[in-house]
N, C-alpha and C positions, 0 to 999 in steps of 0.2 A: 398601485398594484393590487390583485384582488387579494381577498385574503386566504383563500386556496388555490391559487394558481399554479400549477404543478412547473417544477423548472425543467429546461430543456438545455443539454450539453450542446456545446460546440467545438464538433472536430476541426482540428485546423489542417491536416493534411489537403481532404478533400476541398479547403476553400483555396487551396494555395493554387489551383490550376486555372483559378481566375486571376493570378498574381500579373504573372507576367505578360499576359494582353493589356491588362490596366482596368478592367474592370472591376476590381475590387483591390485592395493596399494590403499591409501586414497593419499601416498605419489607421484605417479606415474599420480594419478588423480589430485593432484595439479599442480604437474609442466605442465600438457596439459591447467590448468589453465593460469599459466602463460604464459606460451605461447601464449593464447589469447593476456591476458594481455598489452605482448611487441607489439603485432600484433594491437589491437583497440584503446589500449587507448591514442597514440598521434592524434587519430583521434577522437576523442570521448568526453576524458576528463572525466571519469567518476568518478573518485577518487581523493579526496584532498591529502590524505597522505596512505603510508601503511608500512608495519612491515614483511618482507619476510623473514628475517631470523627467528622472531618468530614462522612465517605460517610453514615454513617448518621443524621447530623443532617438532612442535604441528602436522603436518603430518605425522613425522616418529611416536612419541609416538602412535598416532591412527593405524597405520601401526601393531605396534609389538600386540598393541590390538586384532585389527581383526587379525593378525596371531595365536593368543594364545585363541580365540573365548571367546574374555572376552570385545567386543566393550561395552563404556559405553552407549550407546545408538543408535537409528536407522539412527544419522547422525552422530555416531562420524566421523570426519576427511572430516565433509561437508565443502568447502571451502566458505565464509561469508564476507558479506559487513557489514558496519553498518554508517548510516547513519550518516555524521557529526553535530548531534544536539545532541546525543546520547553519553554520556562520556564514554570513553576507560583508562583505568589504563596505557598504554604504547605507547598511542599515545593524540595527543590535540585534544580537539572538541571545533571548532573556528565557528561552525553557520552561516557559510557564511558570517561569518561582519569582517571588518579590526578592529574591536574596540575589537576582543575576539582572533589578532593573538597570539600562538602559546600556546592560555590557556590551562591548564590541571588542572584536577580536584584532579590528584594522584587517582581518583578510578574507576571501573568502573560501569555502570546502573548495574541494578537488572537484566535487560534480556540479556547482554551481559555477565556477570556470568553466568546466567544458562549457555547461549551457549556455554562457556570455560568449563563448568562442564560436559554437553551432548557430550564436545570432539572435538566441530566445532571449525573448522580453519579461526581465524581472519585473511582475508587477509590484508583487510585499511577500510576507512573512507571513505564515499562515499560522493559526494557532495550533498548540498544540498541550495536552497534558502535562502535566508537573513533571518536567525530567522525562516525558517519553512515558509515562509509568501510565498510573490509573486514577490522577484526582482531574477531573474534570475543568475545564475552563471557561466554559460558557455555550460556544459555540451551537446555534443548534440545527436542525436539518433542514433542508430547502422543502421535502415532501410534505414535513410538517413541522413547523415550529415548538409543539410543544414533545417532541420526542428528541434522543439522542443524534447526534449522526454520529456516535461510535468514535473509538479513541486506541491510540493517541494521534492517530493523523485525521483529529476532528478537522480544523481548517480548510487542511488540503482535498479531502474528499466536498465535505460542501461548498468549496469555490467550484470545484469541476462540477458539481452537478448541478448548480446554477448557471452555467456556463460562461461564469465571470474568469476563469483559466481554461485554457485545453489540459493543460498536463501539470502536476502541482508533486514534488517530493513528498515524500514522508518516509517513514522509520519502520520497522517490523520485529521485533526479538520475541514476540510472545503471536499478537494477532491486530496490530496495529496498523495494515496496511490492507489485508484483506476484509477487515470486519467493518472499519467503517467506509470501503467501497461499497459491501454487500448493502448497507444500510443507506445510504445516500445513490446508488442505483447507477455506481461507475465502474469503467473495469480498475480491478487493483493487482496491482503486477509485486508478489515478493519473489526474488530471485534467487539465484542459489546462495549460498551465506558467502561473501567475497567477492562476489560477481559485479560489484557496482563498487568504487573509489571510496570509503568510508574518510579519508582523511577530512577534518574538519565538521566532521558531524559528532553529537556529543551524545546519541545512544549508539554505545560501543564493547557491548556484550560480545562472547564468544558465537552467538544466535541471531547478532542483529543483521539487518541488510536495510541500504535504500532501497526504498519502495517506492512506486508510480503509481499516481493516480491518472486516469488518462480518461476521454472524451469518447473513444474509439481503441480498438484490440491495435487499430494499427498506429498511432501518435503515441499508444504506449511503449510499442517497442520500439519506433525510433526517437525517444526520448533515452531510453535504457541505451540503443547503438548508439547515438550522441556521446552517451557520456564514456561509455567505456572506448569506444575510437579513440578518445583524446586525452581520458586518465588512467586509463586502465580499470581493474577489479585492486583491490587489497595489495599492497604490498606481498610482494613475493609471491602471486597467485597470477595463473592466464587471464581471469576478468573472463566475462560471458562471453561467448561464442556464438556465433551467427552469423543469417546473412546482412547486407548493407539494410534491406527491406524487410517488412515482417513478414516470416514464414507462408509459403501459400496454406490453404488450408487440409490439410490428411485427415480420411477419414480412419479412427482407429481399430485394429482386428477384436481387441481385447479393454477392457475398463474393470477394474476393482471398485466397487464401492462399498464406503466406507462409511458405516454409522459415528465411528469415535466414539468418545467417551460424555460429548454434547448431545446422546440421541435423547437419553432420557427427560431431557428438559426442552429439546425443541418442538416447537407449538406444530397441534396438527394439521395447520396450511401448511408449514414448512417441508413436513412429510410429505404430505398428500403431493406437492410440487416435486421431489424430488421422484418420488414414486413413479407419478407420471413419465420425466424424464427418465428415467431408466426403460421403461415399456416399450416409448418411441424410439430408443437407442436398441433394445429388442427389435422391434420389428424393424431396424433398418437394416438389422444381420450385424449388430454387434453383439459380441459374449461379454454379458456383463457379468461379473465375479462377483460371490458377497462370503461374507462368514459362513451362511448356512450351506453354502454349496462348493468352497473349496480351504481346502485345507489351509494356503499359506496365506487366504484372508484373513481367516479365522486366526491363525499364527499372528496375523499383525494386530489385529483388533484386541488378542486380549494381553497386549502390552499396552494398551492405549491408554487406561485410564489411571496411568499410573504417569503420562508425560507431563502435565502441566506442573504438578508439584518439581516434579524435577527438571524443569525449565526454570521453576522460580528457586530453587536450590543453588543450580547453577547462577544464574543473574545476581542471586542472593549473594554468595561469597565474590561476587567478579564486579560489583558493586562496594562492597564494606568499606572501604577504604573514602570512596566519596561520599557517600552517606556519613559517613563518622563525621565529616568536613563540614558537610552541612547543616550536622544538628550542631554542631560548635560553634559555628556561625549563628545560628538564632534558630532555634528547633519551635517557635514560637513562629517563624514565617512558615513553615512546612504546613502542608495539609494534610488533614485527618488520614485518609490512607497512605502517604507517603509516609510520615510519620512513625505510624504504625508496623510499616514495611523495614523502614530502616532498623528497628528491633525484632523483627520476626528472625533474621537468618543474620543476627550478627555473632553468634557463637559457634558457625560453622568454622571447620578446621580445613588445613590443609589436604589431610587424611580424606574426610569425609568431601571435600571439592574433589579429591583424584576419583574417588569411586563412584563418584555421580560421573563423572566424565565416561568413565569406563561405560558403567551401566548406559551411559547417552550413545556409545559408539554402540555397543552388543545392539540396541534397539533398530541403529541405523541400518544394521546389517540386516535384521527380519527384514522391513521395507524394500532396501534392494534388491534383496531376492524375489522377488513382485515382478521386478523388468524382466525375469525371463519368462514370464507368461500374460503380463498384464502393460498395455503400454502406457498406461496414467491411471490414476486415482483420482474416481469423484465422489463428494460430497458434499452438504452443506455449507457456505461462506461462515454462517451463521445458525443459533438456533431458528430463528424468526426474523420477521420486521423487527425494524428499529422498537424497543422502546417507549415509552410515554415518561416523561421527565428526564431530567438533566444530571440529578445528584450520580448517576452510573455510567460511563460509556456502553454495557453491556456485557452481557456471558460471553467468551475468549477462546471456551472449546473448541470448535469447528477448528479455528487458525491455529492453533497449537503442535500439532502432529508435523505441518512442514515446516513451522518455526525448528524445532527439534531435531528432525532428518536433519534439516537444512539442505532442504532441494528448494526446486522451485515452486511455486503456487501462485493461479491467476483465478480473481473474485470476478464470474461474468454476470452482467446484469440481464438473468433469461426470465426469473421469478417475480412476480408479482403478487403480496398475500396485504389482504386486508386494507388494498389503496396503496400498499407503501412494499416498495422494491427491496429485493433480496436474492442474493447471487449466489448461481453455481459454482462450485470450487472448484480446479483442475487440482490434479497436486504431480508432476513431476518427476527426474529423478535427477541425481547431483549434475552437472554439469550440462544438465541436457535441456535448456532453458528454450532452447529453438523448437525440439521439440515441444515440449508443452504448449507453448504457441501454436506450431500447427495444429494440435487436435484442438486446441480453445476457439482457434478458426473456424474449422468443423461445426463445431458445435452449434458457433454464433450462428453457422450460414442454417442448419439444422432447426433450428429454435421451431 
């Protein structure tokens, strides 16, 4: 392989319409997977462990399916990461830490069933950060090797953007699902907090959500209607809403954008791209909104830069308890930031957990009120391009605001700064997940 050879994604919806004449297999489309595979990942590292004779058992069943026009759904025989926080019945989910090698739960998550049920081919376990959190694992980016692909869903972003999986899980509570799509140049889908079956995944913050990494806007959302069809969203919650198929695309009346509290540190390509995009969204007769020119932006904006700490407040105390487990366990395995984290917020109170909570809702409600004049928020995915080195997944701003809300947010890959890809943000509002879809549609087609 060369030694800059840019990776190229592979949707699999689009290849599926050769399935059933026979021109091409699900089983046929895996092994070009693999072939990736042999090809990136001793450069890459994107996968802890994986299961190839399963993958390709589970390719041929999908095979004789679409041969006999009885696929169990629009991916069956889609080849699939899943993220190692995430429990596998035939493989271990070790969380990035020496203290969890070679555990197995014996079952697997709620959303990794559905995907075995929808027909998709578990390829492996993808890497991921120490606990979901921010010490790094190795992994690094298909665009460049010596830069990050961003975390904690390092793995699963650089298998999709090699195009060694179409659609790969990952985690989100802070900025783990959109930050390293922006940076490995995939769409990244966080959803509204509940919206996706968390049973069996083990970042399980009051903030977190399954997150999708995906090939294409549209394998991403029926990877998301996969799971929730057949496990639903969260106990005791509807789970996303939508159609069978991804949103067509609306163009929208209104857009808020939104510098955050990441403007001050994102590089001036990052700007200069987002800028631009705003202009062309001007002259297509959209009303783009900002702090300078309406009141309830400006309203949202200067609550912003007070969210990330109190993302990690809350995490903080909603954490203590396993943390405490695991420095007992050997705080000699942990890593420097993990380490470090697990003493930052261990003397928070009950008290002071209720009134972060409070203060998280009063924030929620500025945002909301946005939907009666603004139909999405956009901003940066990211400050910039990925990165140069590994010891950081990278600055977390940008993903922060709809971790918090806990609406939804899709990383599209429209920006290109310095060689190396970097995504536009949508951001959503609770429950309206289809929506944001449709204007991310928009956009794509827009670009």
């Amino acid at each position: 392989m060369p030694e800059h050879q840019k990776p190229v994604m592979r949707p699999y919806l689009a290849a599926t319409q050769a399935f059933a004449s026979g021109r091409n297999t699900p089983r046929q489309f895996l092994e070009d997977s693999l072939a990736l595979l042999e090809q990136w990942e001793p450069r890459i590292g994107a996968f802890v462990c994986t299961n190839l004779p399963a993958a390709r058992a589970a390719a041929d069943r999908s095979t004789a399916r679409w041969r006999d026009g009885k696929p169990l759904s629009a991916i069956d025989g889609m080849p699939a990461g899943i993220k190692d926080i995430i429990e596998t019945v035939d493989m271990p989910t070790q969380m990035g830490s020496p203290l969890f090698d070679g555990w197995r739960s014996e079952k697997d998550a709620a959303c990794v069933r559905a995907l075995r049920d929808a027909g998709a081919v578990i390829v492996g376990k993808t890497v991921t950060t120490e606990f979901a959190a921010s010490e790094p694992r190795g992994t690094r980016n298909p665009w460049n090797i010596a830069h990050t692909p961003g975390g904690s869903s390092s793995g699963s972003a650089a298998s999709v953007a090699a195009g060694i999986v179409s659609g790969a899980l990952g985690t989100q509570v802070i900025s783990s699902t959109v930050r390293p799509a922006s940076y490995c140049g995939t769409v990244g889908f966080k959803p509204t907090v509940n919206a996706l079956n968390r049973e069996g995944s083990h970042d399980y913050q009051s903030q977190s959500c399954t997150g999708i990494l995906g090939a294409s806007l549209q394998d991403t959302w029926q990877v998301a209607y996969e799971i929730v069809s057949r496990v639903g969203g969260d106990a005791g919650t509807p789970g996303m809403q939508g159609p069978r198929e991804a949103p067509p695309a609306k163009k929208p009346r209104s857009l808020a954008m939104l510098e955050t509290a990441g403007w001050d540190v994102a590089t001036p390509g990052a700007k200069q791209s987002l800028s631009e995009c705003v202009e062309r969204l001007k002259a297509a007769g959209i009303d783009v909104r900002t702090r300078h020119n309406d009141k309830s932006v400006a309203a949202l904006e200067a609550e912003l830069p007070k969210v990330t700490e109190l993302s990690h407040r809350c995490n903080g105390f909603e954490g203590q308890w396993f943390f405490r487990t695991m420095r007992d366990r050997g705080i000699d395995k942990l890593g420097p930031i993990t380490r470090e984290r697990t003493f930052k917020y261990d003397r928070l109170t009950l008290a002071d957990y209720r009134a972060d909570l409070k203060e998280r809702a009063r924030i929620r409600a500025v945002h909301a009120a946005l939907a009666a004049a603004c139909d999405a928020c956009i901003t940066l995915a990211a400050p910039g391009p990925a990165p140069e080195g590994l010891s950081s997944t990278g600055n977390p701003e940008f993903g922060v605001p709809s971790s918090l809300f806990g609406v939804p947010s899709l990383s599209l890959p429209l920006f290109e700064v310095d060689g190396l890809p970097l995504g536009l943000q949508v951001i959503g509002y609770f429950d309206r997940d289809a929506d944001a879809f449709a204007i991310a549609a928009w956009l794509m087609q827009a670009r």
